[in-house]
PyMOL Python script that loads the backbone (N, CA, C, O; Angstrom):
from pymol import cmd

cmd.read_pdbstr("""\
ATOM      1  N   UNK A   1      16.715  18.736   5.400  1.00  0.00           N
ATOM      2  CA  UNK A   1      15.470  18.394   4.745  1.00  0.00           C
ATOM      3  C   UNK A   1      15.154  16.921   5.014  1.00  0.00           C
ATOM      4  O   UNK A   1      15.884  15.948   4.825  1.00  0.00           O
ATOM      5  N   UNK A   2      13.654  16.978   5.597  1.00  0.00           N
ATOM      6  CA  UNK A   2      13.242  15.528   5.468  1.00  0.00           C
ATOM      7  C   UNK A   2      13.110  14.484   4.441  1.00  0.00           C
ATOM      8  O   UNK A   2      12.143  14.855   3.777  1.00  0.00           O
ATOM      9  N   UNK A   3      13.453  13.622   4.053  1.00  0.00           N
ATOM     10  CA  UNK A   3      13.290  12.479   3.008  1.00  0.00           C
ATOM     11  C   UNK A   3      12.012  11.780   3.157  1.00  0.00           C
ATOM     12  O   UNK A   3      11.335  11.907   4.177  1.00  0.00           O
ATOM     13  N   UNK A   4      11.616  10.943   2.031  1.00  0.00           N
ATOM     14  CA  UNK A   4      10.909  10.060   1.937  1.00  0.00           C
ATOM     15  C   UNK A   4      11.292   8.080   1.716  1.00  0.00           C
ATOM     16  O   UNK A   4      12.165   7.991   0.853  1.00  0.00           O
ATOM     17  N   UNK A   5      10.988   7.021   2.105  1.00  0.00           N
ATOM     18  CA  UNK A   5      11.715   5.690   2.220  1.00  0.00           C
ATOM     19  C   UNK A   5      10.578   5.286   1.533  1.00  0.00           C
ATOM     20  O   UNK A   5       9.524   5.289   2.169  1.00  0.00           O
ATOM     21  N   UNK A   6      10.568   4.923   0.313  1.00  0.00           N
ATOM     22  CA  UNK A   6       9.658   3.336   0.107  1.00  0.00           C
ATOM     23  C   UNK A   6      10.630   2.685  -0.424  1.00  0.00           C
ATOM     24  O   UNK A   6      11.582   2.921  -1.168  1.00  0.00           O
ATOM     25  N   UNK A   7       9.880   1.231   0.491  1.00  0.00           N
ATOM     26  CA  UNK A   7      11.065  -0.046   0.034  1.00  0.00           C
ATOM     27  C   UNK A   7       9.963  -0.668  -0.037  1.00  0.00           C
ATOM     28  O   UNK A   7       9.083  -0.562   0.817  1.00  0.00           O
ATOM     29  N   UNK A   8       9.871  -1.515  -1.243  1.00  0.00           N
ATOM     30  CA  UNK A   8       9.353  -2.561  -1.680  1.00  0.00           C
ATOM     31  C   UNK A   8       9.921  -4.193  -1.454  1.00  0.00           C
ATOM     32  O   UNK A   8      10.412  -4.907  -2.329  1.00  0.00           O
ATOM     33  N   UNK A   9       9.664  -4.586   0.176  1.00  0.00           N
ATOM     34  CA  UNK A   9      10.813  -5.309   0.983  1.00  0.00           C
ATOM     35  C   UNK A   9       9.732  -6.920   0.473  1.00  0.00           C
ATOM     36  O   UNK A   9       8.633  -7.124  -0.043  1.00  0.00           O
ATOM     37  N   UNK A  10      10.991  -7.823   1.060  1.00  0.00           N
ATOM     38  CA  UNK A  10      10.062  -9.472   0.647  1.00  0.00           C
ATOM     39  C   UNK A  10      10.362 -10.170   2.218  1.00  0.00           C
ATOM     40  O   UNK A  10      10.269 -11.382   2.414  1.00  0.00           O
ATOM     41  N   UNK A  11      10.728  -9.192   3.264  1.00  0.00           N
ATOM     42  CA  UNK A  11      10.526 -10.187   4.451  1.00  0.00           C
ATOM     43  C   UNK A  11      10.407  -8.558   5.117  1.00  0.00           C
ATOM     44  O   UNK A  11      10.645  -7.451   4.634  1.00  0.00           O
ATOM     45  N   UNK A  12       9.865  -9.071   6.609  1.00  0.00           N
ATOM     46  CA  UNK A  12       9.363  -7.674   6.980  1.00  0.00           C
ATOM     47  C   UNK A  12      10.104  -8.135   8.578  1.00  0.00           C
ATOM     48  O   UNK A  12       9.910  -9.218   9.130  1.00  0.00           O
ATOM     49  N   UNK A  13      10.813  -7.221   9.015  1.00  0.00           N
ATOM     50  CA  UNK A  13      10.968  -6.872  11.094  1.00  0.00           C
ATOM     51  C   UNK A  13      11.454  -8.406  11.315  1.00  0.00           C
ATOM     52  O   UNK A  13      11.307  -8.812  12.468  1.00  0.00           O
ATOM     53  N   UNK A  14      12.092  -9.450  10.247  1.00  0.00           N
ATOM     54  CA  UNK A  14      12.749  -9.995  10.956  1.00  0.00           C
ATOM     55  C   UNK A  14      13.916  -9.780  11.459  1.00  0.00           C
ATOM     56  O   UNK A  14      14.004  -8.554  11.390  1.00  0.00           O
ATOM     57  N   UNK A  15      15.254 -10.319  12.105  1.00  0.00           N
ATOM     58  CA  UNK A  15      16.099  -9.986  12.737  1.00  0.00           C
ATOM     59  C   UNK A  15      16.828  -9.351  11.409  1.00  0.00           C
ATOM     60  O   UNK A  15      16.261  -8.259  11.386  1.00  0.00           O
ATOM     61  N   UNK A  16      17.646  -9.344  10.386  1.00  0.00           N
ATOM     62  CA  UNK A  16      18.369  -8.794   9.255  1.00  0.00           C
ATOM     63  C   UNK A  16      17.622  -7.747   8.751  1.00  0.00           C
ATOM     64  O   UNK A  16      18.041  -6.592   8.671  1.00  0.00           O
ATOM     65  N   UNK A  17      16.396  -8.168   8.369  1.00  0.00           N
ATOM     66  CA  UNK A  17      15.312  -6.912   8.027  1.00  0.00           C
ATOM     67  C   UNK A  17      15.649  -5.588   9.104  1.00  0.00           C
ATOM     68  O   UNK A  17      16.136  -4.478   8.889  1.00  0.00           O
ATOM     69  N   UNK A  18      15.205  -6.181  10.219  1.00  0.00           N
ATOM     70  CA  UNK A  18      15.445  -4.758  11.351  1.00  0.00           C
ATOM     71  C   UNK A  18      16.586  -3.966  11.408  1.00  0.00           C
ATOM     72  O   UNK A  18      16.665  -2.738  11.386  1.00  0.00           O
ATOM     73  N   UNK A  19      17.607  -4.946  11.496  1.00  0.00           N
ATOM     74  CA  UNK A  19      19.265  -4.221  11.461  1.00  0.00           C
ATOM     75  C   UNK A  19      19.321  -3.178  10.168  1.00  0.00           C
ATOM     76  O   UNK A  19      19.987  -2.145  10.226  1.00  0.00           O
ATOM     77  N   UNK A  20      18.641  -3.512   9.131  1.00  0.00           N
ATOM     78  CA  UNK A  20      19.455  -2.828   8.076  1.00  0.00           C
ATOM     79  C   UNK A  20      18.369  -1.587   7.596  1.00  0.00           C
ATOM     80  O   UNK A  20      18.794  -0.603   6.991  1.00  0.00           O
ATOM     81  N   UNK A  21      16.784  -1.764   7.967  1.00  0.00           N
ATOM     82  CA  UNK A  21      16.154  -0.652   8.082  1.00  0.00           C
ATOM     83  C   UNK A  21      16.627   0.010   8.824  1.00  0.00           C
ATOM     84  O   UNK A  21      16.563   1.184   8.458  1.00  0.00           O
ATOM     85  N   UNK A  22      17.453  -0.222  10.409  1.00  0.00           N
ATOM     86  CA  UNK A  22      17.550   0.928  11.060  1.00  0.00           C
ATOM     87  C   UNK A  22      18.732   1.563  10.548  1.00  0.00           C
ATOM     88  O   UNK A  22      19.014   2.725  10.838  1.00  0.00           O
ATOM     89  N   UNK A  23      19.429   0.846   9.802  1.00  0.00           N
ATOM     90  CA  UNK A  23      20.743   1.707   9.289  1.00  0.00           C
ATOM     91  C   UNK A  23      20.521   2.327   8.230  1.00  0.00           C
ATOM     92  O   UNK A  23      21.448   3.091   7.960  1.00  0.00           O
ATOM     93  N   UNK A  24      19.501   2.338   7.336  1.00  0.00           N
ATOM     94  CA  UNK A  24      19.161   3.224   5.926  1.00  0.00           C
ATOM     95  C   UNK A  24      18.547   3.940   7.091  1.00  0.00           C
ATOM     96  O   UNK A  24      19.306   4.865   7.380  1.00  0.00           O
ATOM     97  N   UNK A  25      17.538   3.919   7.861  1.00  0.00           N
ATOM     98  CA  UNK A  25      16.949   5.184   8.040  1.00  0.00           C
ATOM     99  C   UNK A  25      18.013   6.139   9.356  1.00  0.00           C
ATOM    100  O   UNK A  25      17.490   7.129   9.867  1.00  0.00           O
ATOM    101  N   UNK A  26      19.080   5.838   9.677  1.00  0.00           N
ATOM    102  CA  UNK A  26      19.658   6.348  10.423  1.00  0.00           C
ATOM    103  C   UNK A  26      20.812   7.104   9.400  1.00  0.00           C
ATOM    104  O   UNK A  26      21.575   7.954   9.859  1.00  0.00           O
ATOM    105  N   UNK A  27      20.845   6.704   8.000  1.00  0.00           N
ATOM    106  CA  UNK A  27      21.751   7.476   7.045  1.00  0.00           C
ATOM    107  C   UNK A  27      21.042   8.439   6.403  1.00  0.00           C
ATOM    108  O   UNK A  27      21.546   9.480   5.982  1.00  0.00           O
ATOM    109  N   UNK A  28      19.276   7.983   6.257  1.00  0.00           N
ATOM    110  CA  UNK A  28      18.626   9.303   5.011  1.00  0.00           C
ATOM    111  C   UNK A  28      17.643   9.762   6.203  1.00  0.00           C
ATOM    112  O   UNK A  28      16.697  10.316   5.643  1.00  0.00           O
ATOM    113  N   UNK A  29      17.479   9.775   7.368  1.00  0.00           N
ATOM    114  CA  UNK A  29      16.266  10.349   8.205  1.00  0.00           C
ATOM    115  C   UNK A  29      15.400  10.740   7.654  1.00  0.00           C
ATOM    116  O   UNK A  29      15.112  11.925   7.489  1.00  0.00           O
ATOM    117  N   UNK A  30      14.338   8.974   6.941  1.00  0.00           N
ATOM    118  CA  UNK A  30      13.284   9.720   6.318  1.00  0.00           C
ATOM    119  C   UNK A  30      12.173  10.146   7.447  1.00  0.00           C
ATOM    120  O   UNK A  30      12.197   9.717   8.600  1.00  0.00           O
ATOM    121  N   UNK A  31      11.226  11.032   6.948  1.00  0.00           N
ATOM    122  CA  UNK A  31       9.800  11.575   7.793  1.00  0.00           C
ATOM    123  C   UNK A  31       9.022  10.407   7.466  1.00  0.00           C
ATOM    124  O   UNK A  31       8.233   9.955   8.296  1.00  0.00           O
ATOM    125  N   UNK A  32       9.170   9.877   6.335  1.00  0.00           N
ATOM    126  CA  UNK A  32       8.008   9.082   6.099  1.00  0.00           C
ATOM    127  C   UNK A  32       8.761   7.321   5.720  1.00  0.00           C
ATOM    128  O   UNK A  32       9.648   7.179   4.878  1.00  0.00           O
ATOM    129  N   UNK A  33       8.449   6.701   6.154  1.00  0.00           N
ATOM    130  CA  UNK A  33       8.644   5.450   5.497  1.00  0.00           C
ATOM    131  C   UNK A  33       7.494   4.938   5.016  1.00  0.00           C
ATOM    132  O   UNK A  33       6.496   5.221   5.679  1.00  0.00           O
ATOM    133  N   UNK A  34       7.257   3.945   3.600  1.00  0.00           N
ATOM    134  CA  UNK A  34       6.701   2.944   3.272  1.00  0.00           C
ATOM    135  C   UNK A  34       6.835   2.047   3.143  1.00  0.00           C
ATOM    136  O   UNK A  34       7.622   2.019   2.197  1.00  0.00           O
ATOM    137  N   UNK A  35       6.472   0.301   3.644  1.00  0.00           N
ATOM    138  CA  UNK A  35       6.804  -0.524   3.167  1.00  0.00           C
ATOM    139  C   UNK A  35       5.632  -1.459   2.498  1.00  0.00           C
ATOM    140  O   UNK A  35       4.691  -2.002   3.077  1.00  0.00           O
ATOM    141  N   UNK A  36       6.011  -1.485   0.949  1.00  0.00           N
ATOM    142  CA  UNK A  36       4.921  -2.034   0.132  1.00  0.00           C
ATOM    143  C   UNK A  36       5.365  -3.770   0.472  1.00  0.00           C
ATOM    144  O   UNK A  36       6.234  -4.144   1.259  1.00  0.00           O
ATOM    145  N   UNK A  37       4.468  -4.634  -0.389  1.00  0.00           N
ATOM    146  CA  UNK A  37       4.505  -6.347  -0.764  1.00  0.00           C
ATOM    147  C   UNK A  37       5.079  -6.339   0.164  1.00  0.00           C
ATOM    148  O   UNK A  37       6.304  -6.367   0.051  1.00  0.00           O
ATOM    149  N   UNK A  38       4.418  -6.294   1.660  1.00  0.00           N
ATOM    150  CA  UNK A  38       5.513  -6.572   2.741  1.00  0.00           C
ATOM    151  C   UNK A  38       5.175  -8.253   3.654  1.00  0.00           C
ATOM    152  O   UNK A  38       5.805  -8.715   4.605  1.00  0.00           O
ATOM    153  N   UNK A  39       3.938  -8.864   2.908  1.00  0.00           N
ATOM    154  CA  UNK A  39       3.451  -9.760   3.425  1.00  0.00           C
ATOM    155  C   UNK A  39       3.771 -10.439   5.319  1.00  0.00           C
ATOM    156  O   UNK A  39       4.211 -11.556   5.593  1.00  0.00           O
ATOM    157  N   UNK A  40       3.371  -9.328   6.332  1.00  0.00           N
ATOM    158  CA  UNK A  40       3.452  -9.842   6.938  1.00  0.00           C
ATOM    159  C   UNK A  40       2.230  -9.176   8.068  1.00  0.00           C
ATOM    160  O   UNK A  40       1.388  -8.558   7.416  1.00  0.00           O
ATOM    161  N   UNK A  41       2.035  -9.162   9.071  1.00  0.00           N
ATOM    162  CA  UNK A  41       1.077  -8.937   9.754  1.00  0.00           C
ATOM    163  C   UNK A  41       1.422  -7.099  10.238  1.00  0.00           C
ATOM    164  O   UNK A  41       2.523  -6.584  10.431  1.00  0.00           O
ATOM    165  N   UNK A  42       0.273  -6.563  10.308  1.00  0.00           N
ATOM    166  CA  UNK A  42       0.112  -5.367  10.820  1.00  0.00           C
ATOM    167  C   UNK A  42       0.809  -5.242  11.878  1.00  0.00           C
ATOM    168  O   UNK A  42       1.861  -4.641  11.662  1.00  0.00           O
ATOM    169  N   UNK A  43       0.669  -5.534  12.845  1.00  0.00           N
ATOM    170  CA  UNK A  43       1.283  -5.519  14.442  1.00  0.00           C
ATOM    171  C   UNK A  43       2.689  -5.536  13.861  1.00  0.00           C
ATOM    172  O   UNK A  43       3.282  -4.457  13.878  1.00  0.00           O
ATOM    173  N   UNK A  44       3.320  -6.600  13.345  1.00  0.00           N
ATOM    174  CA  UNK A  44       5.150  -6.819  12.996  1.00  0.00           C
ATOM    175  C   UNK A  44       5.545  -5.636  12.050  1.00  0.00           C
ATOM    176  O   UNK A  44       6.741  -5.680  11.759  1.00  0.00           O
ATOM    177  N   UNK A  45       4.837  -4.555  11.472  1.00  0.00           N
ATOM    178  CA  UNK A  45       5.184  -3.928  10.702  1.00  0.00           C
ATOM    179  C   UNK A  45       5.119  -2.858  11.766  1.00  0.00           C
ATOM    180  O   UNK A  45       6.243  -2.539  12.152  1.00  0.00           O
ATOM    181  N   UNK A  46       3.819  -2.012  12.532  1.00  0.00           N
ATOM    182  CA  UNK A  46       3.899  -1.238  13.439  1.00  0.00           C
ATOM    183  C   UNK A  46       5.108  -1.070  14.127  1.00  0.00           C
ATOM    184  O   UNK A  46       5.937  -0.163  14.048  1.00  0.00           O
ATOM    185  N   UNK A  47       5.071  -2.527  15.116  1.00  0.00           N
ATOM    186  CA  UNK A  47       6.792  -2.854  15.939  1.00  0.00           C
ATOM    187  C   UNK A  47       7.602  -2.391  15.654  1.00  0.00           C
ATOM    188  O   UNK A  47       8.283  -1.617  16.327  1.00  0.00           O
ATOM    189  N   UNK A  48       7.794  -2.794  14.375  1.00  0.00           N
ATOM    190  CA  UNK A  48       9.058  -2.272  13.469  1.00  0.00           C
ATOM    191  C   UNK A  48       9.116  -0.768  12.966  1.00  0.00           C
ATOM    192  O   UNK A  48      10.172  -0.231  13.299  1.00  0.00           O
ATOM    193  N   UNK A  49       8.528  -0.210  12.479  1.00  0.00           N
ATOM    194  CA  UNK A  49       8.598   1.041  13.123  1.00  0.00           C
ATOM    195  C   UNK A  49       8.416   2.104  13.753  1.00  0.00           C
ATOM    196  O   UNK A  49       8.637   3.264  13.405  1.00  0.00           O
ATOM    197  N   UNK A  50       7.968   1.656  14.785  1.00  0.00           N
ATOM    198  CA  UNK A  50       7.480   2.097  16.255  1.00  0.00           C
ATOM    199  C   UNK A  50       8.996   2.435  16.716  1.00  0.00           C
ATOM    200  O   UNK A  50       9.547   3.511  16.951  1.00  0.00           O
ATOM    201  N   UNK A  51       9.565   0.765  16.762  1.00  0.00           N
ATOM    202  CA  UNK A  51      11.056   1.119  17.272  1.00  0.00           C
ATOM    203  C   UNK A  51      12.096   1.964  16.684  1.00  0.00           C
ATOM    204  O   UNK A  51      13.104   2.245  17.333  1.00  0.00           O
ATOM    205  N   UNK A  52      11.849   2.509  15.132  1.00  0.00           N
ATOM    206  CA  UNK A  52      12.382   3.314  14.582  1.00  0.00           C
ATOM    207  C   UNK A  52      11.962   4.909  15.009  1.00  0.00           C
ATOM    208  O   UNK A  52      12.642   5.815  14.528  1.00  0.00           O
ATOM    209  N   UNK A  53      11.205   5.128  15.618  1.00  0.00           N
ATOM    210  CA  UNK A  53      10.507   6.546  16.272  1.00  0.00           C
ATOM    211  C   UNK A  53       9.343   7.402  15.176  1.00  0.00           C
ATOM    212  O   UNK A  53       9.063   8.591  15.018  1.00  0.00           O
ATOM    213  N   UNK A  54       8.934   6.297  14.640  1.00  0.00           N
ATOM    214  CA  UNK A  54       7.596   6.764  13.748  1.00  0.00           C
ATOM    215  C   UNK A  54       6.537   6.546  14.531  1.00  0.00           C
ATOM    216  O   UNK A  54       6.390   5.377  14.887  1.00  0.00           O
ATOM    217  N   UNK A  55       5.596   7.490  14.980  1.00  0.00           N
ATOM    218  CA  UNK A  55       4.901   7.531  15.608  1.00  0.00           C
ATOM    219  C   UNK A  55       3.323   7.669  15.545  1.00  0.00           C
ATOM    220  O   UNK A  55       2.547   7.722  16.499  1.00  0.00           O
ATOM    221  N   UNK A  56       2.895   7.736  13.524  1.00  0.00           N
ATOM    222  CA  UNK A  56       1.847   7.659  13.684  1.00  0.00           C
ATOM    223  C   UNK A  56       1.969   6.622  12.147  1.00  0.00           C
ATOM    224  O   UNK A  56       2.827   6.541  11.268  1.00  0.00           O
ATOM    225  N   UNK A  57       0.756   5.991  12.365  1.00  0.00           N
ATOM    226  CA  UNK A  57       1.090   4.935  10.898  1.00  0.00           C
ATOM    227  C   UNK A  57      -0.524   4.778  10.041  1.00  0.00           C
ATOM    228  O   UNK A  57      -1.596   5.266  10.397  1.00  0.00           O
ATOM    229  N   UNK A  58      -0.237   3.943   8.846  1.00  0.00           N
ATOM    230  CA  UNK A  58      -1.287   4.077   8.075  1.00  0.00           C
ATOM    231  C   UNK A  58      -1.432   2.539   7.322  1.00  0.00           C
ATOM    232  O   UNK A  58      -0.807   2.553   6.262  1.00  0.00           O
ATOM    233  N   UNK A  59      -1.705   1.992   7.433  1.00  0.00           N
ATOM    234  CA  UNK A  59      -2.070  -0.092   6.694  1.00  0.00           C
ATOM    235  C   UNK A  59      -3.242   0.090   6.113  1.00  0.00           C
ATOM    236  O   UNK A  59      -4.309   0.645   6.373  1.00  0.00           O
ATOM    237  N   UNK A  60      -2.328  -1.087   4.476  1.00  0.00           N
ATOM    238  CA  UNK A  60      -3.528  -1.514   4.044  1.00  0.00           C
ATOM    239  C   UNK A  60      -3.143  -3.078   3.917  1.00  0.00           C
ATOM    240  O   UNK A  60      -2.100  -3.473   3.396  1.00  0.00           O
ATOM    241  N   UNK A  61      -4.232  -3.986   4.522  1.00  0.00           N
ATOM    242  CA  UNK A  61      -3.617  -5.370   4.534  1.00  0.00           C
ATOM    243  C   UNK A  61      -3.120  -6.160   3.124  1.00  0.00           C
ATOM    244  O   UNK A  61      -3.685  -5.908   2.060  1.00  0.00           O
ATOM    245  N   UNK A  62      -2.124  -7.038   3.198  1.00  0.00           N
ATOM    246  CA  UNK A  62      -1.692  -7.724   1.898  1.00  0.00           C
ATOM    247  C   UNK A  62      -3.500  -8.560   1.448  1.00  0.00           C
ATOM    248  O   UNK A  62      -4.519  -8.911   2.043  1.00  0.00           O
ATOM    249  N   UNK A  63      -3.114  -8.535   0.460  1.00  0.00           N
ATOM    250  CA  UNK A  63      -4.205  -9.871  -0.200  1.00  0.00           C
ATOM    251  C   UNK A  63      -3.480 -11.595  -0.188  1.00  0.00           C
ATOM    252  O   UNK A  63      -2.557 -11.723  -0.991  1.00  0.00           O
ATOM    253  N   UNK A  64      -3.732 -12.497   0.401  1.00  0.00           N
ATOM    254  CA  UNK A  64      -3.308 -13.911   0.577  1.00  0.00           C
ATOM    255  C   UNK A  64      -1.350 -13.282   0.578  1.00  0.00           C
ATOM    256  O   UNK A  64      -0.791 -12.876   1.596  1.00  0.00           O
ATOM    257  N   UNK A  65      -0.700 -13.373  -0.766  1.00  0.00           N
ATOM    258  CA  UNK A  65       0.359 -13.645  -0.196  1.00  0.00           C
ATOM    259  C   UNK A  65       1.534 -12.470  -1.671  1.00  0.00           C
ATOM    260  O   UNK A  65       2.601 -12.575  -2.276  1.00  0.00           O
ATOM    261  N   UNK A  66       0.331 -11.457  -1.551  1.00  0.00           N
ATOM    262  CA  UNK A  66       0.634 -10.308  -2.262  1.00  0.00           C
ATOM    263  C   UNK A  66       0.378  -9.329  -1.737  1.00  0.00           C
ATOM    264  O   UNK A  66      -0.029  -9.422  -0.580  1.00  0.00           O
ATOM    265  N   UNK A  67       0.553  -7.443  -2.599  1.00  0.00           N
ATOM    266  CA  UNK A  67       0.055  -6.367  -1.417  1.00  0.00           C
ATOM    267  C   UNK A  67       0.471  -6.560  -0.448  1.00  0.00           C
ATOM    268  O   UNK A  67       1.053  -7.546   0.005  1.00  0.00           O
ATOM    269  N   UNK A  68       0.094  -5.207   0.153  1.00  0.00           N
ATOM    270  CA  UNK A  68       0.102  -4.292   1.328  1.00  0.00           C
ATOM    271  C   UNK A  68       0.798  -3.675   1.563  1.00  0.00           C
ATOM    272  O   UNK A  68       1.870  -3.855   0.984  1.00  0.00           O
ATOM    273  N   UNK A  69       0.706  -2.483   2.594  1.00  0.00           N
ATOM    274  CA  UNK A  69       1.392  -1.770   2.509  1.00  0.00           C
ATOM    275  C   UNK A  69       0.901  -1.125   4.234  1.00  0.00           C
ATOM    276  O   UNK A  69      -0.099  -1.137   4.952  1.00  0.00           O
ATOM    277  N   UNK A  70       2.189  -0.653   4.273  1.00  0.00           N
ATOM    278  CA  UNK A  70       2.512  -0.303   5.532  1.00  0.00           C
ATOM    279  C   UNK A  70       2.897   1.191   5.641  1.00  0.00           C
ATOM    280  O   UNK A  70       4.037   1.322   5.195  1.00  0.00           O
ATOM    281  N   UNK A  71       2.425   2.269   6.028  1.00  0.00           N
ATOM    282  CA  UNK A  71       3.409   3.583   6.239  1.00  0.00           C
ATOM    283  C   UNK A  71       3.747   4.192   7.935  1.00  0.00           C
ATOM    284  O   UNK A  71       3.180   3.691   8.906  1.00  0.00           O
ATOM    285  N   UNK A  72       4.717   5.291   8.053  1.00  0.00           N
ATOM    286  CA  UNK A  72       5.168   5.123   9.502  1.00  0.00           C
ATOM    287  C   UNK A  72       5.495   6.854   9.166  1.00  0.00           C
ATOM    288  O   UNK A  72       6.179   7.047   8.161  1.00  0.00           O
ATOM    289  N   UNK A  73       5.122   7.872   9.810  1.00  0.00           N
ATOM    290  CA  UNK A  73       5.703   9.138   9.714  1.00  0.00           C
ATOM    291  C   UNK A  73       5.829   9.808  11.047  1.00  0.00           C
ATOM    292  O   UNK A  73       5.182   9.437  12.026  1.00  0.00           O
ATOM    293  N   UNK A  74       6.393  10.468  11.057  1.00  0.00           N
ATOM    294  CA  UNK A  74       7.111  11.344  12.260  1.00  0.00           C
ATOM    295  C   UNK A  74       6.243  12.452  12.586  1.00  0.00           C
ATOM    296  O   UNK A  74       6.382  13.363  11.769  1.00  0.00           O
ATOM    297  N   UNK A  75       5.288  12.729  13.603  1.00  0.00           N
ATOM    298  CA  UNK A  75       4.184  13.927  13.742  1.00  0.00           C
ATOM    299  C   UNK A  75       5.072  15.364  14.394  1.00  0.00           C
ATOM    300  O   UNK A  75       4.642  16.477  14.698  1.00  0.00           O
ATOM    301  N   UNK A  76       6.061  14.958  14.432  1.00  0.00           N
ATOM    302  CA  UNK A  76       6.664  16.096  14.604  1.00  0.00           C
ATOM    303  C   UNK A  76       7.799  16.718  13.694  1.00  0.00           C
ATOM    304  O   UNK A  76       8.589  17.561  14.120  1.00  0.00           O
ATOM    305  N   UNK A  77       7.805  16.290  12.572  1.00  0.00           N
ATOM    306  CA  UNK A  77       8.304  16.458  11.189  1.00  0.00           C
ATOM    307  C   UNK A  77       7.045  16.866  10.109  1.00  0.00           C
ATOM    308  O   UNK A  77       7.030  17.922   9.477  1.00  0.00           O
ATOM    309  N   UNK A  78       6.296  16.116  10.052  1.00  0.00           N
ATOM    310  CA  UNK A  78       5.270  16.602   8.985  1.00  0.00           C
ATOM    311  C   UNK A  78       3.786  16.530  10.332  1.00  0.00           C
ATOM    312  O   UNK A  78       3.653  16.309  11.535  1.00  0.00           O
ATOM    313  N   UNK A  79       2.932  16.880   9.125  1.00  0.00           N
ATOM    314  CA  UNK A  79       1.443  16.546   9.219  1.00  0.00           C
ATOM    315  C   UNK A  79       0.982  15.933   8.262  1.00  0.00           C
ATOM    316  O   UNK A  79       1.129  16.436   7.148  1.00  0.00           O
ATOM    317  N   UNK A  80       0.401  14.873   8.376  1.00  0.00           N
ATOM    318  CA  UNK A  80      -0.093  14.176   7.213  1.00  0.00           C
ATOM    319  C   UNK A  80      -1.476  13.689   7.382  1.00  0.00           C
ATOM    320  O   UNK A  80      -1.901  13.353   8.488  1.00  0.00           O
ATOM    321  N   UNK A  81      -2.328  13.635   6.091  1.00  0.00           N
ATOM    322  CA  UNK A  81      -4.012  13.405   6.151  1.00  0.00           C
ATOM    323  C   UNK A  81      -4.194  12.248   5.387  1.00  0.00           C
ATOM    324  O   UNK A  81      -4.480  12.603   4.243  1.00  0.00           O
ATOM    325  N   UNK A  82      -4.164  11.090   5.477  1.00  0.00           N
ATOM    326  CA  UNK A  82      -5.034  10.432   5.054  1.00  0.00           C
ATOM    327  C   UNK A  82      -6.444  10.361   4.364  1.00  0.00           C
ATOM    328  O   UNK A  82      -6.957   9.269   4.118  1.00  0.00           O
TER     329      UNK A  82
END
""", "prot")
cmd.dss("prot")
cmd.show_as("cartoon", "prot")
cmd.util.cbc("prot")
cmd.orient("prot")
């Protein structure tokens, strides 16, 4: 069974950040990840899990230096509608 990931993270796809997302999601293989208050740019959140093999995604930008949110799901695990 597929899982679901929200992490409510305070640094996003830097080098420690990356290592240890890929090791939670290589222990719970979620379909879906979220990452809320992730204050960092769209593109660095994509990257990040792009390289995890999420292949279709969904942003809503932070406000100044709060919010946002980032999601990443697997199109060959679910279907999902926005």
């Amino acid at each position: 069974m597929d899982s679901l990931l929200i992490w409510n993270v305070r640094g996003l796809c830097g080098p420690s950040f990356d290592r240890y997302l890929k090791s939670v999601c290589s222990n719970i293989h979620p379909a879906i990840v979220a990452l809320v208050e992730r204050r960092s740019s769209d593109d660095k959140a994509f990257r990040c899990l792009k390289r995890l093999g999420f292949d279709n995604f969904f942003t809503l930008p932070s406000t100044g230096r709060s919010g946002g949110l980032c999601m990443g799901w697997k199109s060959h695990s679910l279907a999902l509608t926005i």
